[in-house]
C-alpha positions in Angstrom: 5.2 1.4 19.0 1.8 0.2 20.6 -1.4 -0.4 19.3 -2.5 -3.8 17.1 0.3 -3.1 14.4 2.8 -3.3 17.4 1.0 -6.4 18.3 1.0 -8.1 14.8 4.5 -7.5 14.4 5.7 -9.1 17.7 3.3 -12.0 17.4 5.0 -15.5 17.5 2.9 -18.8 17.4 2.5 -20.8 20.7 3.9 -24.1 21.3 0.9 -25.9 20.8 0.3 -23.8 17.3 3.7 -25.0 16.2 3.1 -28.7 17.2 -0.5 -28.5 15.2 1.4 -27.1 12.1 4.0 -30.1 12.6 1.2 -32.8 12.7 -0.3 -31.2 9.9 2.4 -30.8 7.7 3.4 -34.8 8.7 0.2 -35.5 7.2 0.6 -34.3 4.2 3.8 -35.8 3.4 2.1 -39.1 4.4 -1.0 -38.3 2.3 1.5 -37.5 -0.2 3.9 -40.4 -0.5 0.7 -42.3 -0.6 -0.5 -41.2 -3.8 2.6 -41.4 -5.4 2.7 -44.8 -3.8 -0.6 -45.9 -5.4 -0.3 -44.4 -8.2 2.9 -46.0 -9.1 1.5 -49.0 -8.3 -1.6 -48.8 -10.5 0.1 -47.6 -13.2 3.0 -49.8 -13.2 0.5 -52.7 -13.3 -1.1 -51.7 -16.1 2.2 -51.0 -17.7 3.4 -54.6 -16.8 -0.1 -56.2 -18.1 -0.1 -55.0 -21.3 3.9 -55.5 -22.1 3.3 -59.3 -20.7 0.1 -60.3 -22.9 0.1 -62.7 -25.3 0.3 -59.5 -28.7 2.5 -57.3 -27.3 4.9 -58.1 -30.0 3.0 -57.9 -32.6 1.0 -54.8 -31.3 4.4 -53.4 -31.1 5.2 -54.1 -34.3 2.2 -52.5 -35.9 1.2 -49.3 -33.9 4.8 -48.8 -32.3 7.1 -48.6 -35.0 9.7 -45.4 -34.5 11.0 -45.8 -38.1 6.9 -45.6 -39.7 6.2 -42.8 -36.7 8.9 -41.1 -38.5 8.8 -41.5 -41.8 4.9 -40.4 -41.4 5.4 -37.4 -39.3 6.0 -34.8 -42.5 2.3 -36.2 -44.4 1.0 -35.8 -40.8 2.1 -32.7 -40.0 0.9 -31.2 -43.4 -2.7 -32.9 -43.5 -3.1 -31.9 -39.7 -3.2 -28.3 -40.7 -6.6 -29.1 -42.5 -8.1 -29.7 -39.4 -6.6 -27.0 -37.5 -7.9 -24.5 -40.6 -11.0 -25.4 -40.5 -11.4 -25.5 -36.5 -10.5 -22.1 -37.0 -13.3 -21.1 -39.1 -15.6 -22.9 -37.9 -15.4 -21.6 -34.1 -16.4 -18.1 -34.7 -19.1 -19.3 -37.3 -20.7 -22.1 -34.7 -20.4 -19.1 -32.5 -22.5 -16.5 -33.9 -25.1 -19.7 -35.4 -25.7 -20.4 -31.6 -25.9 -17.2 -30.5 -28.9 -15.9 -33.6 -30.4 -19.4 -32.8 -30.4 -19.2 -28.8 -31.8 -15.8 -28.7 -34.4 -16.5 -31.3 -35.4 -19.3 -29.2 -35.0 -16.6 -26.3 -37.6 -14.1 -27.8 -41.4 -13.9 -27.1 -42.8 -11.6 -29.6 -46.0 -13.0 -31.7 -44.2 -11.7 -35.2 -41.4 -14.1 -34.6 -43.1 -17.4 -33.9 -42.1 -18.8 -37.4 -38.7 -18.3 -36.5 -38.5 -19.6 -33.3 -40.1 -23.1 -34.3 -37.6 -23.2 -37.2 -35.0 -22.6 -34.5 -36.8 -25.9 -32.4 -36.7 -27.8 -35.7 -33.1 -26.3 -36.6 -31.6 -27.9 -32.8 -33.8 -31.1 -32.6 -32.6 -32.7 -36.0 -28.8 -31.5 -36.2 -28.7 -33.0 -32.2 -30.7 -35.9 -33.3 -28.7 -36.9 -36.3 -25.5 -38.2 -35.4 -22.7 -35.3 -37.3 -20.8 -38.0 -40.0 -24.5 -38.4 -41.2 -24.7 -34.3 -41.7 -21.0 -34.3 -43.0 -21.7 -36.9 -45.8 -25.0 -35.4 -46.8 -23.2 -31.8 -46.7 -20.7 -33.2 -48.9 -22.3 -35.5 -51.1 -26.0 -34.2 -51.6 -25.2 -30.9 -52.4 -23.3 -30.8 -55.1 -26.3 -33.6 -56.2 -28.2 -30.6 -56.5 -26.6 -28.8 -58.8 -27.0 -25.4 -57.3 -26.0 -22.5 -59.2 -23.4 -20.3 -57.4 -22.6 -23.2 -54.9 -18.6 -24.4 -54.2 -17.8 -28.1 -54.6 -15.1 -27.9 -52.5 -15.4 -30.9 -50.2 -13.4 -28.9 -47.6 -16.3 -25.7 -47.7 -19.5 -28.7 -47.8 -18.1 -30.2 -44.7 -17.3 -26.7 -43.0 -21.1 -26.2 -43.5 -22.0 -29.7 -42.4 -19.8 -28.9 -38.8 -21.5 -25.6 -38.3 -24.7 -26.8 -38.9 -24.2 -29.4 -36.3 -22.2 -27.8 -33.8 -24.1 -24.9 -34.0 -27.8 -26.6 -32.5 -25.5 -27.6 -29.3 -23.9 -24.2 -28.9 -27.4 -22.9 -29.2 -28.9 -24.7 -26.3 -25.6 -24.1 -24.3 -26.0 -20.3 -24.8 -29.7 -20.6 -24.1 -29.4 -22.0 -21.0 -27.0 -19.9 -20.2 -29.6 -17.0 -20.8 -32.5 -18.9 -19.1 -30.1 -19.1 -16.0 -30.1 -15.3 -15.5 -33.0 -14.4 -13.1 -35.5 -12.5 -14.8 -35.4 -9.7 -12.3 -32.4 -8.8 -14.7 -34.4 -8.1 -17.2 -37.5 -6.3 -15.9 -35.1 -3.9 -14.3 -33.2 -3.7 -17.6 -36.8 -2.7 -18.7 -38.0 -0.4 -16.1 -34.6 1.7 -16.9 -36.6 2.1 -20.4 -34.6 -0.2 -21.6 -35.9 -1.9 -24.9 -35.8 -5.7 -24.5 -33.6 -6.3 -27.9 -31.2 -3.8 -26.0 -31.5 -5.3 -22.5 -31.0 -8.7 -23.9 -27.9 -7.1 -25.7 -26.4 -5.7 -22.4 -27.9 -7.0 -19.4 -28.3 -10.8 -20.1 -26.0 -11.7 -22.9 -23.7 -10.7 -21.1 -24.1 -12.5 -17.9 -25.0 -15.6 -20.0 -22.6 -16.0 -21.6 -19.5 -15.7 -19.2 -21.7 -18.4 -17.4 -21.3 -20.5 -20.1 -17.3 -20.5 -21.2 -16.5 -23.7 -19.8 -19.6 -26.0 -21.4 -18.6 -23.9 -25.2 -15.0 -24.7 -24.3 -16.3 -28.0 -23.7 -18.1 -28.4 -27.3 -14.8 -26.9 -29.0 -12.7 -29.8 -27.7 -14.9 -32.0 -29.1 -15.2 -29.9 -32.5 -10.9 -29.7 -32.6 -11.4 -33.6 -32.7 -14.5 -34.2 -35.0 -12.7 -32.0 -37.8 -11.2 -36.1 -38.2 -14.9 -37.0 -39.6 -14.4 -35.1 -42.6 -11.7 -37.5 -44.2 -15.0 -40.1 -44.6 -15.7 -38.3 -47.6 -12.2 -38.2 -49.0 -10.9 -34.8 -48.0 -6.8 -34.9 -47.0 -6.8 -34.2 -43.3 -4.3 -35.8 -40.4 -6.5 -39.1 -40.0 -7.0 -39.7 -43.6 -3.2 -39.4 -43.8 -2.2 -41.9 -41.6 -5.2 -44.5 -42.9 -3.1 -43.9 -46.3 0.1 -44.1 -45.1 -0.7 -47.3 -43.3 -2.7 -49.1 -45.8 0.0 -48.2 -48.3 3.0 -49.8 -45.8 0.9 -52.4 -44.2 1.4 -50.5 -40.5 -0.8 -48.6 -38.3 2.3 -46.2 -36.2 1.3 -43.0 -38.3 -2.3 -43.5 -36.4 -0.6 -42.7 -33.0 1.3 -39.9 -35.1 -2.2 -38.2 -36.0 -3.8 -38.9 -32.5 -0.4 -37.0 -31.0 -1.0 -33.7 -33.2 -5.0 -33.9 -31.6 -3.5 -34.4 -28.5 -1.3 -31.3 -28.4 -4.3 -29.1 -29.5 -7.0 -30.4 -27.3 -5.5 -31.3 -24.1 -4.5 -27.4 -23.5 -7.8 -26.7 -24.3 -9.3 -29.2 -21.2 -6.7 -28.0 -19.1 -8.0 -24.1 -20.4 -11.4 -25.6 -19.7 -11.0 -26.8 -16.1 -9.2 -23.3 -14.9 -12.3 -21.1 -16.3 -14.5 -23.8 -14.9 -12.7 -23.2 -11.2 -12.3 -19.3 -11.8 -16.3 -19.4 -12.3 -16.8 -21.4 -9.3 -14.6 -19.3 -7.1 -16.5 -16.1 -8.7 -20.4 -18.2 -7.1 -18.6 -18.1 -4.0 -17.6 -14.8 -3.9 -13.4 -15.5 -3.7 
């Protein structure tokens, strides 16, 4: 056989290839061993400094406690599927709040101008008003009101009270997002006689919003752990178990028992976060 396939086949590395793969691969095991080195180090200090300080013990005692961890696991466990209900329902629902508020805010027709300064107003308060203020007003002011047709379910007020305030920073996120496609998009979506409801629909929505994955990932991390602010106004979720069980027994372990459940739930989502974030930045490179 002849020709480069022949060539390919029969190729072996030179002498000088093989001693630059040797050096290089020694490097690594160096660079390697290093880190584990270091990190070892580090960690094992910090380790050391907190088991050596003066309230170990007693911190031990209080937080640390494997017969309270257990005996508050099953109240845990049972309050923690509050806040994994209502992260549930209130993703889709922040979701489709950004997305009306974002392309309001995205429009440029003279009949909508009403609605896209209630849209400004909308994301400057619920961002400027910190979101345990908008759960307790949600949940307390409300049923002040005495609406007709309106639930008093604490669970419902504060579902509102996290859409409303997650939705104003999904809404900039997916309005960047849009602003970040380059408006030749668009005026070619338009010269194809495309309308601009429909070229927002299938030209830059699109585009947008797979730009966007890893900062709304981002914001949902944060919304799997703010479903805690809720139990400020009494509703049984997996913090406001643990605050009972400890202020009941006088020990604060079933607090590391509810930070655990949040800690299986959100840290797959960061890890989910940082893979879509890389994917997107190998996409911009064209890999």
């Amino acid at each position: 056989m002849t020709g480069p396939t022949a060539t390919a086949a029969g190729w072996t590395p030179s002498e000088r290839q093989l001693e630059r793969q040797a050096v290089a691969a020694r490097v690594r095991r160096r660079q390697r061993a290093t880190a584990a080195l270091i990190t070892l180090v580090v960690f094992g200090g910090l380790a050391l400094g907190a088991v050596s300080s003066p309230g170990w013990d007693r911190f031990a005692d209080t937080f640390l406690d494997t017969g309270h961890m257990r005996a508050a696991f099953p109240e845990v466990r049972d309050a923690f599927w509050t806040n994994v209900k209502m992260f549930l329902i209130a993703e889709p629902l922040i979701l489709l709040l950004g997305g009306l508020v974002a392309v309001t805010r995205s429009t440029v027709s003279p009949w909508l101008t009403p609605a896209r300064i209630l849209a400004v107003v909308y994301t400057d308060l619920f961002r400027g008003v910190p979101t345990i203020l908008v759960v307790m007003v949600c949940a307390f002011g409300i049923p002040a009101m005495q609406l007709t047709g309106v639930t008093n379910s604490l669970f419902w007020l504060t579902l509102v009270a996290l859409v409303l305030s997650y939705g104003a920073y999904v809404a900039e996120v997916i309005r960047a997002g849009i602003e970040s496609v380059h408006p030749t998009q668009l005026a070619s979506a338009q010269a194809l006689a495309l309308s601009r409801g429909q070229a927002m629909r299938h030209v830059v929505l699109p585009q947008a919003l797979r730009r966007v994955v890893p900062p709304l990932m981002n914001d949902f991390v944060s919304l799997q752990k703010d479903t805690a602010l809720i139990s400020a106004v009494g509703v049984m979720e997996a913090l406001r178990a643990a605050s009972d069980y400890g202020n009941y027994n006088f020990d604060y372990s079933a607090y590391l028992v509810a930070a655990a459940f949040f800690l299986v739930v959100t840290v797959p989502l960061a890890r989910l976060t940082d893979w879509l974030a890389a994917r997107a930045a190998r996409r911009e490179r064209g890999r």
